[in-house]
N, CA, C, O and CB atoms as a CASP TS submission, in Angstrom:
PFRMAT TS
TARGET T0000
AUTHOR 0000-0000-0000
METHOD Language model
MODEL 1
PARENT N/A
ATOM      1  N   UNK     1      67.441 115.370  77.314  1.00  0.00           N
ATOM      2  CA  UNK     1      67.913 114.996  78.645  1.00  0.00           C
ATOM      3  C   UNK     1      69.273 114.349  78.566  1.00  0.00           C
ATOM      4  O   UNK     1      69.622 113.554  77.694  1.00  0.00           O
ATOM      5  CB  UNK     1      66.926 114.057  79.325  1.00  0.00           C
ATOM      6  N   UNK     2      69.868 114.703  79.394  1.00  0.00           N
ATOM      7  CA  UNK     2      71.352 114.445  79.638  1.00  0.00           C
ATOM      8  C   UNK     2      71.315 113.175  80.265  1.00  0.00           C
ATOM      9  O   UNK     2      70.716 113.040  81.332  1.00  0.00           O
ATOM     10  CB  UNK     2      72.129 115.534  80.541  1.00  0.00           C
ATOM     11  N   UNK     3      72.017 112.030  79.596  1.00  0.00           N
ATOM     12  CA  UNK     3      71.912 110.729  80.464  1.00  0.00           C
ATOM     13  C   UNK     3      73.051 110.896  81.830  1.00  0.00           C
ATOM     14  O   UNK     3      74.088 111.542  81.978  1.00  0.00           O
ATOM     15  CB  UNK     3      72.356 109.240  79.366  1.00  0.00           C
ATOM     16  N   UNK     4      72.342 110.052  82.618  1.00  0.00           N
ATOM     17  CA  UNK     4      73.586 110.298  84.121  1.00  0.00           C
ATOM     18  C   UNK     4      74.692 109.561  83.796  1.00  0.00           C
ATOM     19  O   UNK     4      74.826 108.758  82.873  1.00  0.00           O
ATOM     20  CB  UNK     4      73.096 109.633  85.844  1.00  0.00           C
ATOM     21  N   UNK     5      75.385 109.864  84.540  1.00  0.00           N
ATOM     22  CA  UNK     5      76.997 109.673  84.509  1.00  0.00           C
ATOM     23  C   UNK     5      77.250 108.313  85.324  1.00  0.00           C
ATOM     24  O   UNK     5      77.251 108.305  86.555  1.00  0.00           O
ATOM     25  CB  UNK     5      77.892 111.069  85.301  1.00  0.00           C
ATOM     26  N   UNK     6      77.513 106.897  84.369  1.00  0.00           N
ATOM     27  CA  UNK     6      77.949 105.790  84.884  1.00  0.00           C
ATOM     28  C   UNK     6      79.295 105.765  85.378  1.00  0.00           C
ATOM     29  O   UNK     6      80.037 106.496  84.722  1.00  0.00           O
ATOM     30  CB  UNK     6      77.779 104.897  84.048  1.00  0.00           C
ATOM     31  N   UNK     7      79.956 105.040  86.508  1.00  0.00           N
ATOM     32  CA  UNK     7      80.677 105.480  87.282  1.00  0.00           C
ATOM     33  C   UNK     7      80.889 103.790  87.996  1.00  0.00           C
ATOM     34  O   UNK     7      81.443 103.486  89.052  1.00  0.00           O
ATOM     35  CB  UNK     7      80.026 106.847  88.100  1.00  0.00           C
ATOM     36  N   UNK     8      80.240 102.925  87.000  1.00  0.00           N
ATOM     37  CA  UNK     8      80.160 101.103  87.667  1.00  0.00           C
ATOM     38  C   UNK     8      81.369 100.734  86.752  1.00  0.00           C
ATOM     39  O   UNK     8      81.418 101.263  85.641  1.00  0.00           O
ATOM     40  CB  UNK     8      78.346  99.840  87.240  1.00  0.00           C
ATOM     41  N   UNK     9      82.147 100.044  87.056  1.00  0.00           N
ATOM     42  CA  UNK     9      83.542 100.054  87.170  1.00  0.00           C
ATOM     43  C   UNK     9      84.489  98.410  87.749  1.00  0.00           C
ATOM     44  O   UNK     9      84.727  98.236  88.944  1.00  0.00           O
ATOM     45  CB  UNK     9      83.710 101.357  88.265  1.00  0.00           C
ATOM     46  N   UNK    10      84.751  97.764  87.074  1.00  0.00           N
ATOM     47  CA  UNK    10      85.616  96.926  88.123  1.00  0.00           C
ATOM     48  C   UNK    10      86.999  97.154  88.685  1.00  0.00           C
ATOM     49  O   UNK    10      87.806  96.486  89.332  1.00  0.00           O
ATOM     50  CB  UNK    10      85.773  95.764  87.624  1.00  0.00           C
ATOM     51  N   UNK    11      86.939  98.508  88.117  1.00  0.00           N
ATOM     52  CA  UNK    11      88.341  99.281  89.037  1.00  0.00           C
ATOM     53  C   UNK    11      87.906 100.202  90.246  1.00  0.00           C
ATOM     54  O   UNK    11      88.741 100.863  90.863  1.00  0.00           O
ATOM     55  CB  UNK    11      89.322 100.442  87.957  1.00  0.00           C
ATOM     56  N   UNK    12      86.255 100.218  90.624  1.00  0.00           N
ATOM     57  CA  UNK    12      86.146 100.888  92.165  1.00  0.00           C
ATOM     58  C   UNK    12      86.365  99.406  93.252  1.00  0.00           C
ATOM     59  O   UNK    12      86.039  98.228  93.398  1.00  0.00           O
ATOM     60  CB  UNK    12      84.212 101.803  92.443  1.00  0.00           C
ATOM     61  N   UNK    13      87.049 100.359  93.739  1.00  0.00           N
ATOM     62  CA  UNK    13      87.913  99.418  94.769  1.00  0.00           C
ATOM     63  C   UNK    13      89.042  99.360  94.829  1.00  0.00           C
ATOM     64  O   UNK    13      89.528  99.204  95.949  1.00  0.00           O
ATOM     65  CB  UNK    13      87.791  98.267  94.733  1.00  0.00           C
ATOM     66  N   UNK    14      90.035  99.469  93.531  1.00  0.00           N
ATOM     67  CA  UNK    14      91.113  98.846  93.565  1.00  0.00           C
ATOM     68  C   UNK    14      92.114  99.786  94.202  1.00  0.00           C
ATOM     69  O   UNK    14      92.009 101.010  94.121  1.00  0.00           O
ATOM     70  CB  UNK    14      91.434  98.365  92.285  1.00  0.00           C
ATOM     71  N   UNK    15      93.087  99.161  94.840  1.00  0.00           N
ATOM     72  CA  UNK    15      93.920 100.284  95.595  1.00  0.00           C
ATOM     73  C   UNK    15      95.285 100.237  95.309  1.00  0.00           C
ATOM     74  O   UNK    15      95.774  99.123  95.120  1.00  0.00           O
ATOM     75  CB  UNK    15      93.821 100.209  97.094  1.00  0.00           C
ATOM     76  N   UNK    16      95.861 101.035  95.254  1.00  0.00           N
ATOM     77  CA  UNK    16      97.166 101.500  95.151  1.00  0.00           C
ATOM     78  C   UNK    16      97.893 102.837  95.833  1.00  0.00           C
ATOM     79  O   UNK    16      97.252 103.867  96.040  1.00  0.00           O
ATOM     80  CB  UNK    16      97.250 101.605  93.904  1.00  0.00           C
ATOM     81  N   UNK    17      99.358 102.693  96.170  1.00  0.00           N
ATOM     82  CA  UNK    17      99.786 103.945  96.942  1.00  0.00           C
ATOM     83  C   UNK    17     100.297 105.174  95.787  1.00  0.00           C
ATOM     84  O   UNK    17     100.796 105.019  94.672  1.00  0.00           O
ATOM     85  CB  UNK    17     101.149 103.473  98.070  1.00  0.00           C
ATOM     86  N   UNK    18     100.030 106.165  96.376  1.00  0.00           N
ATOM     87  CA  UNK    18     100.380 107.231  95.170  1.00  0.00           C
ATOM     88  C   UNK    18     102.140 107.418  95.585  1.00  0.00           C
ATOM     89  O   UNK    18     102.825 107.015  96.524  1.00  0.00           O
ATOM     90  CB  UNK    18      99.237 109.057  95.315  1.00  0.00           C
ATOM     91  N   UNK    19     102.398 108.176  94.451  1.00  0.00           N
ATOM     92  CA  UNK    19     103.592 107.956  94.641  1.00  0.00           C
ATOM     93  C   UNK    19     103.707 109.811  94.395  1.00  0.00           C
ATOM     94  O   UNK    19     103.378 109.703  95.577  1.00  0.00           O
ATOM     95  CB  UNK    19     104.382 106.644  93.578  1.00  0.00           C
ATOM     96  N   UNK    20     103.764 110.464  94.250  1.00  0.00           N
ATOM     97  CA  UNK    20     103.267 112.350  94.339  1.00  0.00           C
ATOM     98  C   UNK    20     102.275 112.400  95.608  1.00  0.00           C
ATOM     99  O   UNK    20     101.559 111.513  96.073  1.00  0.00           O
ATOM    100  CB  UNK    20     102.130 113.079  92.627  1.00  0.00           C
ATOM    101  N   UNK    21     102.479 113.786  96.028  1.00  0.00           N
ATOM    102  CA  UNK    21     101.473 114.309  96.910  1.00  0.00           C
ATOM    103  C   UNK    21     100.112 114.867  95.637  1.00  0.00           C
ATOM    104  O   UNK    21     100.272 115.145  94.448  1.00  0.00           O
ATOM    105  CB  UNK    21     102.313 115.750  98.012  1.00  0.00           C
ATOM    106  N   UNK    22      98.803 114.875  96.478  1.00  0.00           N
ATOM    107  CA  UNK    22      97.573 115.242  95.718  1.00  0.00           C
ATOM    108  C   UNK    22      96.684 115.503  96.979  1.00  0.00           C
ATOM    109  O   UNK    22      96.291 114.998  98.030  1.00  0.00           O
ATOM    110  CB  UNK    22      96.970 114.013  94.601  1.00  0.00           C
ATOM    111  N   UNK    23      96.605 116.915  95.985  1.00  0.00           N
ATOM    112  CA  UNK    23      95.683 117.720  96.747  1.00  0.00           C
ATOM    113  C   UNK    23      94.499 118.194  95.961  1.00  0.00           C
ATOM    114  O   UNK    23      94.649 117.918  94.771  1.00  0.00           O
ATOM    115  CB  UNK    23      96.377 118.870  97.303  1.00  0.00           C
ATOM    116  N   UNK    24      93.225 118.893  96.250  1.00  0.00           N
ATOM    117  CA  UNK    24      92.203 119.209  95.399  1.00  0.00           C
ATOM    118  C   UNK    24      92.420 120.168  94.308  1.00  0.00           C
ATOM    119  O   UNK    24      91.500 120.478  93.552  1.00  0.00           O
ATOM    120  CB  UNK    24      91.230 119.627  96.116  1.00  0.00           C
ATOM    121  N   UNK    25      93.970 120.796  94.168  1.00  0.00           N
ATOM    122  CA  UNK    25      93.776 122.205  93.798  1.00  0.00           C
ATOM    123  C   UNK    25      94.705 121.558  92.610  1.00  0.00           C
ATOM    124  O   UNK    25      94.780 122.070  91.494  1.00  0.00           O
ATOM    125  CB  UNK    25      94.279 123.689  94.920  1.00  0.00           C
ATOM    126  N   UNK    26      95.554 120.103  93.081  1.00  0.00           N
ATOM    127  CA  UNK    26      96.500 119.603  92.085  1.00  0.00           C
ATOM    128  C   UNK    26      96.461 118.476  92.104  1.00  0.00           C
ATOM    129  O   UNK    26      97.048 117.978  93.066  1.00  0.00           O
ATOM    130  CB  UNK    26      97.717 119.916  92.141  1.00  0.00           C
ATOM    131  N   UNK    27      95.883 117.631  91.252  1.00  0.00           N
ATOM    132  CA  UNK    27      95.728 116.147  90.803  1.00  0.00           C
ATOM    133  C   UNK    27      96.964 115.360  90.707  1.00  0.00           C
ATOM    134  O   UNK    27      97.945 116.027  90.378  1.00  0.00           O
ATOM    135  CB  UNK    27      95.094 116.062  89.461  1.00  0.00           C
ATOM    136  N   UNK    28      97.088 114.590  90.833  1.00  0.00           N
ATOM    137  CA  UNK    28      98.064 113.642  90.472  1.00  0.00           C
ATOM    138  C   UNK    28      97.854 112.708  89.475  1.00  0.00           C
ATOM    139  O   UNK    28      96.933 112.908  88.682  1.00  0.00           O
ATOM    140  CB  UNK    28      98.377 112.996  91.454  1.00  0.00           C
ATOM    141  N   UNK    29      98.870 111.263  89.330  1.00  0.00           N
ATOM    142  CA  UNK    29      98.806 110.878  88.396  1.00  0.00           C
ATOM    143  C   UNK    29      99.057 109.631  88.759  1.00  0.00           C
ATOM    144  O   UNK    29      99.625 109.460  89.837  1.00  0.00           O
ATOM    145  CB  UNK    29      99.393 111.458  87.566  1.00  0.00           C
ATOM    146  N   UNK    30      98.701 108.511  87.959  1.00  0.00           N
ATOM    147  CA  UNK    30      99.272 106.726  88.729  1.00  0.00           C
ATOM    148  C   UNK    30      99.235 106.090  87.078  1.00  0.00           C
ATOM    149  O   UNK    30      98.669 106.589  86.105  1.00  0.00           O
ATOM    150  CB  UNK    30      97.614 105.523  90.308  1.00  0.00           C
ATOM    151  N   UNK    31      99.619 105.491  87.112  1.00  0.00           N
ATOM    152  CA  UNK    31     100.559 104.321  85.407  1.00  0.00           C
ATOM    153  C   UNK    31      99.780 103.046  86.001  1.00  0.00           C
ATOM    154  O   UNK    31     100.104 102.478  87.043  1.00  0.00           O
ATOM    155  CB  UNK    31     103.185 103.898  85.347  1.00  0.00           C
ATOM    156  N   UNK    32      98.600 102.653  85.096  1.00  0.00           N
ATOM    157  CA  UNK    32      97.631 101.510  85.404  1.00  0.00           C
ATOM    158  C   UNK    32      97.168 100.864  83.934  1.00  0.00           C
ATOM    159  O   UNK    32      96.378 101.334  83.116  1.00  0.00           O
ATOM    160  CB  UNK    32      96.235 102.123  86.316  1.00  0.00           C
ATOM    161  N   UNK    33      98.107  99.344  83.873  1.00  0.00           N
ATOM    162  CA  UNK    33      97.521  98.845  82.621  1.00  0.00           C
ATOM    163  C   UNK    33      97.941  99.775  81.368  1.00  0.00           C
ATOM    164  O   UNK    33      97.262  99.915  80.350  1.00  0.00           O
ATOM    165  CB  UNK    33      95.918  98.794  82.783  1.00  0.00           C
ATOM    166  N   UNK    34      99.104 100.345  81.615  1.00  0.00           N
ATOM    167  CA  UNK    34      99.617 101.217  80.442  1.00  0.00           C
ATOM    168  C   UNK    34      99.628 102.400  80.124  1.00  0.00           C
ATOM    169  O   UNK    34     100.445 102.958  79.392  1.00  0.00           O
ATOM    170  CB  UNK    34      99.256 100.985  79.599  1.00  0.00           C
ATOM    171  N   UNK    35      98.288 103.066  80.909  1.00  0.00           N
ATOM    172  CA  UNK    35      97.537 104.200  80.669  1.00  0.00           C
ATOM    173  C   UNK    35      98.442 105.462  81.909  1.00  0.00           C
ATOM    174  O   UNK    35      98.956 105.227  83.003  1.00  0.00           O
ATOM    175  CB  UNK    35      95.625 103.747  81.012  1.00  0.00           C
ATOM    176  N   UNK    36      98.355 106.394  81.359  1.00  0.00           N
ATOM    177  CA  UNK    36      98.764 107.563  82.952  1.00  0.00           C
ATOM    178  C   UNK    36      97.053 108.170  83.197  1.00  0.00           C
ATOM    179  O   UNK    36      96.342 108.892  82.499  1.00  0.00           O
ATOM    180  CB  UNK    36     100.318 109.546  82.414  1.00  0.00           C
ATOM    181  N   UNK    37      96.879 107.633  84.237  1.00  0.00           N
ATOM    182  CA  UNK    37      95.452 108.265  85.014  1.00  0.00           C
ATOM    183  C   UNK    37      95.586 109.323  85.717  1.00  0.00           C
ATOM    184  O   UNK    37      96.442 109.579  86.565  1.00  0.00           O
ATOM    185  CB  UNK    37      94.788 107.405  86.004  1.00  0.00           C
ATOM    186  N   UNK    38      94.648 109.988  85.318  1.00  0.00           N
ATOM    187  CA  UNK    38      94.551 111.363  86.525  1.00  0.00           C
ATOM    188  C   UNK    38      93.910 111.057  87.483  1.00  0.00           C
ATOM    189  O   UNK    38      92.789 110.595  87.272  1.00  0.00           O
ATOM    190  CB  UNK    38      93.858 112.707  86.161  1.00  0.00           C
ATOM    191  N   UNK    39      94.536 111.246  89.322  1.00  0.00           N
ATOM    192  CA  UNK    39      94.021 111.142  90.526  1.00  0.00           C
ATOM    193  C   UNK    39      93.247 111.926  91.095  1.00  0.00           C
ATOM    194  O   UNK    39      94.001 112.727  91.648  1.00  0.00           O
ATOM    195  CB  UNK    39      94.731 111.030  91.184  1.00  0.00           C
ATOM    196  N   UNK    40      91.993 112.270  91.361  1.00  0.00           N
ATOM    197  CA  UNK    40      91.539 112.993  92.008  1.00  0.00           C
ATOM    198  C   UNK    40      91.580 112.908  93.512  1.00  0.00           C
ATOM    199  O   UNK    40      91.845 111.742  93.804  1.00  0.00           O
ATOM    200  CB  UNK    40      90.594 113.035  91.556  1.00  0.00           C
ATOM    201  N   UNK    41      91.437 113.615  94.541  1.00  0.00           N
ATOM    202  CA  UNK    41      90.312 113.477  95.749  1.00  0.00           C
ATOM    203  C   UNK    41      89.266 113.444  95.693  1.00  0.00           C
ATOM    204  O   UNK    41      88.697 114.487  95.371  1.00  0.00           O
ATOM    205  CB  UNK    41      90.210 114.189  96.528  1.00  0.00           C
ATOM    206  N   UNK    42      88.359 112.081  96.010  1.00  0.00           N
ATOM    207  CA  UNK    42      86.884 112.453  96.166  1.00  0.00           C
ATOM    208  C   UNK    42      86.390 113.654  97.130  1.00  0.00           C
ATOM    209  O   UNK    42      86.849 113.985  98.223  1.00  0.00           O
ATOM    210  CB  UNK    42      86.214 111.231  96.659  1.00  0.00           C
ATOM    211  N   UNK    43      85.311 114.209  96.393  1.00  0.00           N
ATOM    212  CA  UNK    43      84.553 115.625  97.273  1.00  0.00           C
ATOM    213  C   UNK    43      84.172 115.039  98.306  1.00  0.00           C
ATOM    214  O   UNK    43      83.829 115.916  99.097  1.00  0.00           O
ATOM    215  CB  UNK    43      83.177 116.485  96.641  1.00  0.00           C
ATOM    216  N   UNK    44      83.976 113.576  98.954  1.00  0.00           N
ATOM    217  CA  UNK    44      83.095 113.131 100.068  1.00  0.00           C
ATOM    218  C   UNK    44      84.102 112.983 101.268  1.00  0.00           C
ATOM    219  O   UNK    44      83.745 112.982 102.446  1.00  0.00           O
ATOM    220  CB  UNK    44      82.264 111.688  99.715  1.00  0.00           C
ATOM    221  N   UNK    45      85.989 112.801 100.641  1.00  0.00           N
ATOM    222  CA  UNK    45      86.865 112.760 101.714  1.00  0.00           C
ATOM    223  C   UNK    45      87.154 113.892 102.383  1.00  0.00           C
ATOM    224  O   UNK    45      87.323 114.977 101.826  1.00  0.00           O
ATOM    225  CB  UNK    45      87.929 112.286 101.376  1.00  0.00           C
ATOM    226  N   UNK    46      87.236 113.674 103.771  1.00  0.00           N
ATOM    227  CA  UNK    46      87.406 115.241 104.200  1.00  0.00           C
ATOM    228  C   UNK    46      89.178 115.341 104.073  1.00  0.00           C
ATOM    229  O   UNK    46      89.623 115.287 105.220  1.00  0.00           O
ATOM    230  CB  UNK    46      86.684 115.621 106.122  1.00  0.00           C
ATOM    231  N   UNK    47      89.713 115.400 103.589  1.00  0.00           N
ATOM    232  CA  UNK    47      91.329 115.618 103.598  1.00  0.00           C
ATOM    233  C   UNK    47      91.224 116.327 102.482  1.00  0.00           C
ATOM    234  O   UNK    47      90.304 116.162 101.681  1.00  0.00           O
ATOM    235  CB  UNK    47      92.450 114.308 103.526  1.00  0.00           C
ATOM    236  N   UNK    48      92.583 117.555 102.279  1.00  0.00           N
ATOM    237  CA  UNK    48      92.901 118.662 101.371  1.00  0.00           C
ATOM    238  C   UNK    48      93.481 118.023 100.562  1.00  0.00           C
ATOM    239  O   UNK    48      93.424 118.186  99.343  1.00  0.00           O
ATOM    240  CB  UNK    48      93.629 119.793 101.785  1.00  0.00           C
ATOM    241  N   UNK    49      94.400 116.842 101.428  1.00  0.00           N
ATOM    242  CA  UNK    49      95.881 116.363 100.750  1.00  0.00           C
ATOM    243  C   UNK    49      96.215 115.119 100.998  1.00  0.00           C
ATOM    244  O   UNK    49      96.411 114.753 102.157  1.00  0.00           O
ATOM    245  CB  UNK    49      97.103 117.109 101.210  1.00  0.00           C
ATOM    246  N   UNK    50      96.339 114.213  99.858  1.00  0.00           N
ATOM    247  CA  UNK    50      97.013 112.801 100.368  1.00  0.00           C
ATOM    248  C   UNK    50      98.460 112.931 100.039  1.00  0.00           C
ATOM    249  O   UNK    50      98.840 113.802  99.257  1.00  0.00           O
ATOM    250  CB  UNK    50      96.382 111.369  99.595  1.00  0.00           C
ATOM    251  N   UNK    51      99.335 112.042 100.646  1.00  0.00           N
ATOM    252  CA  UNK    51     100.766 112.443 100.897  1.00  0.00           C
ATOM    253  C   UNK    51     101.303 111.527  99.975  1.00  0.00           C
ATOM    254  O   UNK    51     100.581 110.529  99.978  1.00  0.00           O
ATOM    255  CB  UNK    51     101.370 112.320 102.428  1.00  0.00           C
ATOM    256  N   UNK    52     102.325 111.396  99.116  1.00  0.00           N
ATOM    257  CA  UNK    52     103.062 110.504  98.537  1.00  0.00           C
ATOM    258  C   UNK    52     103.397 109.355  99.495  1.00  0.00           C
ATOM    259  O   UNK    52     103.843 109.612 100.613  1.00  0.00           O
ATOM    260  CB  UNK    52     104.184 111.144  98.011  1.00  0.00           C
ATOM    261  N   UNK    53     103.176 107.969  99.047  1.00  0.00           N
ATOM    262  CA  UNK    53     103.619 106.680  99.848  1.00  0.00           C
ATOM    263  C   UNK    53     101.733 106.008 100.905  1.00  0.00           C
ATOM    264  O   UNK    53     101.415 104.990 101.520  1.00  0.00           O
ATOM    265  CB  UNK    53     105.371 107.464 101.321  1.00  0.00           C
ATOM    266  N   UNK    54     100.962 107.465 100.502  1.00  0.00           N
ATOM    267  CA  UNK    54      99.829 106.648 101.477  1.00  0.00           C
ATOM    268  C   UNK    54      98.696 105.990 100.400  1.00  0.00           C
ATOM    269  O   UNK    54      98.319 106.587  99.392  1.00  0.00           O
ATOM    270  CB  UNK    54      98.913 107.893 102.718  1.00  0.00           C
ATOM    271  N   UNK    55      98.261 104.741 100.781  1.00  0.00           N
ATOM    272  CA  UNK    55      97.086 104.333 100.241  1.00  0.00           C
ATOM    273  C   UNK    55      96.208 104.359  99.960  1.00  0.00           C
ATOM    274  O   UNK    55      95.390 104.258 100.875  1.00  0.00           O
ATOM    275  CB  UNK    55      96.818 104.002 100.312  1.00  0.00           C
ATOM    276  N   UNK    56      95.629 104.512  98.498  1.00  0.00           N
ATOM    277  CA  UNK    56      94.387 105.074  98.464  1.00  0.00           C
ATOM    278  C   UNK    56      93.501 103.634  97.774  1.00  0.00           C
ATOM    279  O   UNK    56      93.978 102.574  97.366  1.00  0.00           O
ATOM    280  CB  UNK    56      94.415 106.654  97.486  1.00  0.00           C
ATOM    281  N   UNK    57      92.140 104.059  97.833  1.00  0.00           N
ATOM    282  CA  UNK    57      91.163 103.268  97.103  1.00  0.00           C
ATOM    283  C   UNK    57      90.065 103.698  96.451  1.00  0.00           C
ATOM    284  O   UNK    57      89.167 104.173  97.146  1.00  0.00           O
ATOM    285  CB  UNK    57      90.719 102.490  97.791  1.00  0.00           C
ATOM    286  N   UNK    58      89.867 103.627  94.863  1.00  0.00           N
ATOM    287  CA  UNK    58      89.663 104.381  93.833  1.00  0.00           C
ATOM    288  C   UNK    58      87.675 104.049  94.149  1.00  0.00           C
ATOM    289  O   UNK    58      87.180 102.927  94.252  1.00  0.00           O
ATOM    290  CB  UNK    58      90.682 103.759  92.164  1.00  0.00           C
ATOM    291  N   UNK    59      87.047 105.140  94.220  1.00  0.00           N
ATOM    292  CA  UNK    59      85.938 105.459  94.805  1.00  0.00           C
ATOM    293  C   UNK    59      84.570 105.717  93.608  1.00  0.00           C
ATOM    294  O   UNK    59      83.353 105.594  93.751  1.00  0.00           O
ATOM    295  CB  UNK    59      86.357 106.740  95.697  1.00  0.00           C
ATOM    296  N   UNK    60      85.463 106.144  92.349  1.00  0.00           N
ATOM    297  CA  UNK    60      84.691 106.415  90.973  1.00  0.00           C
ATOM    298  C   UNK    60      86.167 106.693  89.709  1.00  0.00           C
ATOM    299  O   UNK    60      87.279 107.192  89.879  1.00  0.00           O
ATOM    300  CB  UNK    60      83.431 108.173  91.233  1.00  0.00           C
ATOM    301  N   UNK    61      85.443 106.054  88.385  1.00  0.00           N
ATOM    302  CA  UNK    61      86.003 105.891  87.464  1.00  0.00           C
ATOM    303  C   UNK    61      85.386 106.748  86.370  1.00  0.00           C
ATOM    304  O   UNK    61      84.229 106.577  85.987  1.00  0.00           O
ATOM    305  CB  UNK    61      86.089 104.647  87.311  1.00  0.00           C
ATOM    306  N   UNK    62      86.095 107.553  85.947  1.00  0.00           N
ATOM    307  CA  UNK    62      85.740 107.990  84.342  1.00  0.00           C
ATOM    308  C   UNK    62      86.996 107.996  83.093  1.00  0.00           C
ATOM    309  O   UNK    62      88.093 107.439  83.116  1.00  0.00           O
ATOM    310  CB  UNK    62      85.173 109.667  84.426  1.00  0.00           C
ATOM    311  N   UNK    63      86.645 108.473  82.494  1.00  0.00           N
ATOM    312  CA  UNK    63      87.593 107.846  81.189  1.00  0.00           C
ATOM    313  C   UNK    63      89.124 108.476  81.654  1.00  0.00           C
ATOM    314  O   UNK    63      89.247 109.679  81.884  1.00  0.00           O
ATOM    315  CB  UNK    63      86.994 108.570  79.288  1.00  0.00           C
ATOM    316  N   UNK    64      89.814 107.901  81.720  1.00  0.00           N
ATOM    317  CA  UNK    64      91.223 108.707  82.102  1.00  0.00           C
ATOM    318  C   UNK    64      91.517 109.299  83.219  1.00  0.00           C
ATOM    319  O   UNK    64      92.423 110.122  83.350  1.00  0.00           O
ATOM    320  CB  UNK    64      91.472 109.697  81.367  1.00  0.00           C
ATOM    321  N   UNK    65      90.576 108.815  84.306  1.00  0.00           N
ATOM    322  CA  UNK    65      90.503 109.817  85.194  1.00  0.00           C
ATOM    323  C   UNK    65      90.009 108.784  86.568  1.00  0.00           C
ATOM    324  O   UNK    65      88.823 108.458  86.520  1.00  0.00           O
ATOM    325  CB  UNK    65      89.393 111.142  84.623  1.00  0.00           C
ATOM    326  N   UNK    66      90.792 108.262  87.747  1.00  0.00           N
ATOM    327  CA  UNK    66      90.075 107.916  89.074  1.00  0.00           C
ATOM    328  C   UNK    66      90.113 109.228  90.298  1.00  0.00           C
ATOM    329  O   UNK    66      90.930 110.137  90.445  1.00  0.00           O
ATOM    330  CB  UNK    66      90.910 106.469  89.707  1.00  0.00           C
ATOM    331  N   UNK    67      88.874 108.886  91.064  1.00  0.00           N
ATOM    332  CA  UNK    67      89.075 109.744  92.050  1.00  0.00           C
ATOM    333  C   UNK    67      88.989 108.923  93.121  1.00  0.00           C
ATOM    334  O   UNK    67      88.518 107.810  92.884  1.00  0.00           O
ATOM    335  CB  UNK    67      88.229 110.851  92.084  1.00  0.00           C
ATOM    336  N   UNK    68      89.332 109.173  94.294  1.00  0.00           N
ATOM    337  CA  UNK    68      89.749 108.417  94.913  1.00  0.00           C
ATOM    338  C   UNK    68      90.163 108.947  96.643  1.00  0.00           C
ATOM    339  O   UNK    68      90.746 110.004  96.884  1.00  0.00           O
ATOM    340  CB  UNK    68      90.715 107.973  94.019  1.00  0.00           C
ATOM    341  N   UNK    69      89.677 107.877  97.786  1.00  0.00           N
ATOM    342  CA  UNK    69      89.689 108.455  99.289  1.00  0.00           C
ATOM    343  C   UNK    69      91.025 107.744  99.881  1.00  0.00           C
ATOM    344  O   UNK    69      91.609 106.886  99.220  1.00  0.00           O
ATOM    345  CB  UNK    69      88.151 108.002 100.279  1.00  0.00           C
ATOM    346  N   UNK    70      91.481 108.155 101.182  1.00  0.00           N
ATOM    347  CA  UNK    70      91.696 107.310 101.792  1.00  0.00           C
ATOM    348  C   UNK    70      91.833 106.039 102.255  1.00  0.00           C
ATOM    349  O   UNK    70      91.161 105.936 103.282  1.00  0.00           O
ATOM    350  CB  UNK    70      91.521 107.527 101.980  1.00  0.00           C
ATOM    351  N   UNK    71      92.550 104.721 101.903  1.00  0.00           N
ATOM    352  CA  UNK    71      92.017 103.396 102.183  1.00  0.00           C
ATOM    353  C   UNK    71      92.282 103.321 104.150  1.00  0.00           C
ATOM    354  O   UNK    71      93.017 103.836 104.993  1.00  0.00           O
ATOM    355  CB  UNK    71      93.079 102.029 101.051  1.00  0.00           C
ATOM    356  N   UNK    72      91.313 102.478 104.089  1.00  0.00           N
ATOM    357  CA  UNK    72      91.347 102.382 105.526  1.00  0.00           C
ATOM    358  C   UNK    72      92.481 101.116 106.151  1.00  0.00           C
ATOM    359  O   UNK    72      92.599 100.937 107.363  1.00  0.00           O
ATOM    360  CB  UNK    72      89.728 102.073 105.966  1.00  0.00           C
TER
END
């Protein structure tokens, strides 16, 4: 059995503005604590595309990798 995928994090939540456009088909990227992270869209946001300059807030964490909605 495949253990499930932990995703508890003290970086869900944290927000920052992207600075690239990101869309589902093309990830982006954000410089956090040294590291270059890959941005996803979460599957639960309904948007194709977040725009460079808008705010997001990181929704799930995996190794090298946030995905991430809309901040309100």
């Amino acid at each position: 059995r495949k253990p499930g995928k932990d995703n508890s994090s003290d970086l869900i939540g944290y927000e920052f503005v992207v600075t690239t456009d990101i869309t589902r088909s093309s990830p982006g990227t954000t410089n956090y604590s040294g590291i270059s992270w890959r941005v996803e869209i979460d599957k639960g946001e309904d948007v194709d595309t977040i725009l460079a300059g808008q705010r997001v807030i990181v929704t799930s964490v995996e190794v090298g990798k946030f995905t991430v909605r809309l901040s309100a």
